[in-house]
C-alpha positions in Angstrom: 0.0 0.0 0.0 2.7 2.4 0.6 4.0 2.1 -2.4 1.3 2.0 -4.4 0.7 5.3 -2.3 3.8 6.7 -3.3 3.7 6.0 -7.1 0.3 7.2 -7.6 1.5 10.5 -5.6 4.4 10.6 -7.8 2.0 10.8 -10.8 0.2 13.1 -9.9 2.6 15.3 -8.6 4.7 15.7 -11.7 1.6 16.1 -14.1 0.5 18.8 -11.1 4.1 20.6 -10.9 4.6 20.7 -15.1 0.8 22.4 -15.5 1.1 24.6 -12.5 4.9 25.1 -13.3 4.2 26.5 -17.1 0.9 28.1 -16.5 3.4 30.1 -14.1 5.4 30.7 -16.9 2.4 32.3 -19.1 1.7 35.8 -20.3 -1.4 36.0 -19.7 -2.5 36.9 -16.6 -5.8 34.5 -16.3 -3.2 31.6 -16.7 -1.0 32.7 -14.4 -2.4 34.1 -11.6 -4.8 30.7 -10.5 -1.1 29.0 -11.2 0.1 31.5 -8.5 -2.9 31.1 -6.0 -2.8 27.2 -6.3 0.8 27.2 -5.2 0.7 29.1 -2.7 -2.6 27.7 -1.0 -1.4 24.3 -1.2 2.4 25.3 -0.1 0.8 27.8 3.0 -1.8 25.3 4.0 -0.7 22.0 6.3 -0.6 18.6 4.1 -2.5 17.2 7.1 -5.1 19.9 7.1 -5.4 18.8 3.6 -6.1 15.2 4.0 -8.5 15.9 6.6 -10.4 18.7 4.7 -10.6 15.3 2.0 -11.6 13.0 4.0 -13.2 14.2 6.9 -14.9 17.7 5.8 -15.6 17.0 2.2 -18.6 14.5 2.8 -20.5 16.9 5.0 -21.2 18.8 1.8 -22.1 15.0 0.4 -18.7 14.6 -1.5 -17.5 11.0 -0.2 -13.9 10.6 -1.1 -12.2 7.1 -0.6 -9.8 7.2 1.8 -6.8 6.0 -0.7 -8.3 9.2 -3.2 -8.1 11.5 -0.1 -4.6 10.3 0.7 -3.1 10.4 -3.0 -4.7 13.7 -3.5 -3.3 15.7 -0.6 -0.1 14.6 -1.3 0.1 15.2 -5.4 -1.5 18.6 -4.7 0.4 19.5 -1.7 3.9 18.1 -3.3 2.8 19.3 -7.1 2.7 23.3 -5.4 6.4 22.7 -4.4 7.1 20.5 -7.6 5.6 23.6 -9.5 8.0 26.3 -8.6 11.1 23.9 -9.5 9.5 24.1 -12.9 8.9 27.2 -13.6 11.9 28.4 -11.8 14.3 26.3 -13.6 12.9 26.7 -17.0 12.9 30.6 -16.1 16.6 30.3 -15.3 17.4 29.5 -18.8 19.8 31.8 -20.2 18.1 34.1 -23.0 20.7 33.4 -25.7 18.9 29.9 -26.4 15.5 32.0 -27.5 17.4 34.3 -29.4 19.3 31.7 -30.8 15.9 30.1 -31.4 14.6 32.7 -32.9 17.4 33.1 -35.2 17.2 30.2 -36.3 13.6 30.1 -37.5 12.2 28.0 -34.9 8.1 28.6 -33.4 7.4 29.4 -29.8 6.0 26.2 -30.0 9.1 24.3 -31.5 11.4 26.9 -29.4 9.5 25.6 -25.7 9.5 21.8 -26.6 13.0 21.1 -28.3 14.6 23.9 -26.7 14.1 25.1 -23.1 12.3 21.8 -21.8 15.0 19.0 -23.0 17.7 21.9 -21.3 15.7 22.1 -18.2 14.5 18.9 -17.3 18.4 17.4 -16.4 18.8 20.9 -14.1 14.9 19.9 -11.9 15.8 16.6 -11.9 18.2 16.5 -8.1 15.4 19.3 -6.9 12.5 16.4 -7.9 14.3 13.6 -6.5 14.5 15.5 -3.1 10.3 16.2 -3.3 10.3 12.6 -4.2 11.5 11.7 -1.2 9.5 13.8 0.9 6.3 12.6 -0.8 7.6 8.3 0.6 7.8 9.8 3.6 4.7 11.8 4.3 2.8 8.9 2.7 2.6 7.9 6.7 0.6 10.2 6.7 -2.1 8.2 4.9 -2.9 6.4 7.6 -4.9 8.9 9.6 -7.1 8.7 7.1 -7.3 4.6 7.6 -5.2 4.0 4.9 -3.5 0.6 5.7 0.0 1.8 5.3 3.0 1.0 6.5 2.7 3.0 9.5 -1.0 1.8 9.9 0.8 -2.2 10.2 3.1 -0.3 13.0 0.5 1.2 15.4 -1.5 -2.4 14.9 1.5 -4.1 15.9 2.3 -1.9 18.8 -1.4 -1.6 19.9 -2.1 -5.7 19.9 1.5 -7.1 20.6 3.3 -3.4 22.5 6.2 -4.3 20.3 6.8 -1.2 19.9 10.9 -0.9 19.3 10.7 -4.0 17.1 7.4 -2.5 14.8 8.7 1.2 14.5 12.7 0.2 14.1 11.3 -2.2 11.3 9.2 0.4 9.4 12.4 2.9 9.7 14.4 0.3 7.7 11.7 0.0 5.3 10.9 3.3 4.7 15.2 4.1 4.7 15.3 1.1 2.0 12.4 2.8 -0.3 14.4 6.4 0.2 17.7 4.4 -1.6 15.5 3.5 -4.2 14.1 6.6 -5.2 17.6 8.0 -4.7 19.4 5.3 -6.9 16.2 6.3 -9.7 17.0 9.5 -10.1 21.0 9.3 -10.2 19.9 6.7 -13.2 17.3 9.6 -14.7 20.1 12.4 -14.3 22.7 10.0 -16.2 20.0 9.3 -18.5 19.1 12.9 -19.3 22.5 14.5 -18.9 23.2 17.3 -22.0 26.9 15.4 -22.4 25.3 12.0 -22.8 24.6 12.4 -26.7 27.2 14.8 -27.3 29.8 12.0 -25.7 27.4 9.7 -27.8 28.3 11.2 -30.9 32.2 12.1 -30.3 32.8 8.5 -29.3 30.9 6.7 -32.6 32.8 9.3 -34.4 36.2 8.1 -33.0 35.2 4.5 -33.9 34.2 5.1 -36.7 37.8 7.2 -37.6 39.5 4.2 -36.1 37.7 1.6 -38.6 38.4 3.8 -41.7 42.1 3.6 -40.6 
């Protein structure tokens, strides 16, 4: 359940922090502002508060939300408000000489956003995501105010019916340190994996093969 907690977060917290992120980014002022408000609601107000508000407020205006929903909500919203300004801070960030260079070159807005400024940024947000990433394993514990059966839910069931309580908490810290590795050890693989060099060193090392076979 906790992982299945945390990937679903995950989801939704990079679609959240890519449309908040570049409706930040917009020139229009409709677009951007509700960007701005959305952030900073869901940045200024408790992730707890949030999952309560989902869970325990919201059905006594008749919306029922599932207690898995209410949990994987509150944390892609919460996390996609911080995820957000990493976007559209690091795709700010970008020096200008790549649109004019763009421009120059004949390229769209369009073509100028997609093949330009987001393959440039996306290697720069990816240590700042992995960080959020991590946060979002960790307050999936949350979850289980709400009764989801977590990891932390199978600790205080342990504790209450056993009182094992070193040997139940010390064995969710593992797990939960474990998980933490693993979402460290994906994005090291993603940065490799989207590093600027990596074609460039692509192409300069086919090209010194293929020198060496011609010789």
């Amino acid at each position: 359940m906790t992982i299945q907690v945390t990937v679903l977060g995950i989801a939704l917290t990079v679609i959240v922090a890519f449309v908040a992120g570049l409706s930040g980014l917009s020139k229009y002022w409709f677009i951007r502002w509700p960007s701005y408000v959305f952030v900073e609601f869901f940045r200024g107000s408790g992730l707890i508060v949030q999952m309560f508000w989902l869970f325990f407020a919201l059905p006594i205006f008749g919306i029922e939300v599932p207690p898995l929903l209410a949990g994987v909500l509150a944390l892609g919203l919460n996390m996609g408000a911080y995820a957000a300004e990493i976007v559209r801070g690091t795709i700010a960030s970008r020096p200008k000489g790549q649109t004019e260079a763009s421009i120059a070159l004949g390229l769209s807005p369009t073509q100028r956003f997609w093949r330009i400024l987001i393959p440039q940024s996306i290697p720069a947000m990816l240590p700042p995501f992995g960080n959020v990433m991590v946060d979002l394993l960790k307050n999936t514990s949350l979850v289980s105010l709400v009764t989801v059966t977590d990891l932390t839910w199978g600790a205080q069931t342990i504790r209450t019916n056993t009182g094992q309580t070193v040997e139940a908490f010390l064995a969710i810290l593992v797990l939960y340190y474990l998980l933490s590795l693993l979402l460290g050890w994906l994005t090291n693989y993603l940065e490799r994996a989207f590093a600027l060099d990596r074609k460039a060193h692509g192409v300069s090392r086919k090209r010194t093969l293929l020198g060496a076979m011609a010789k």
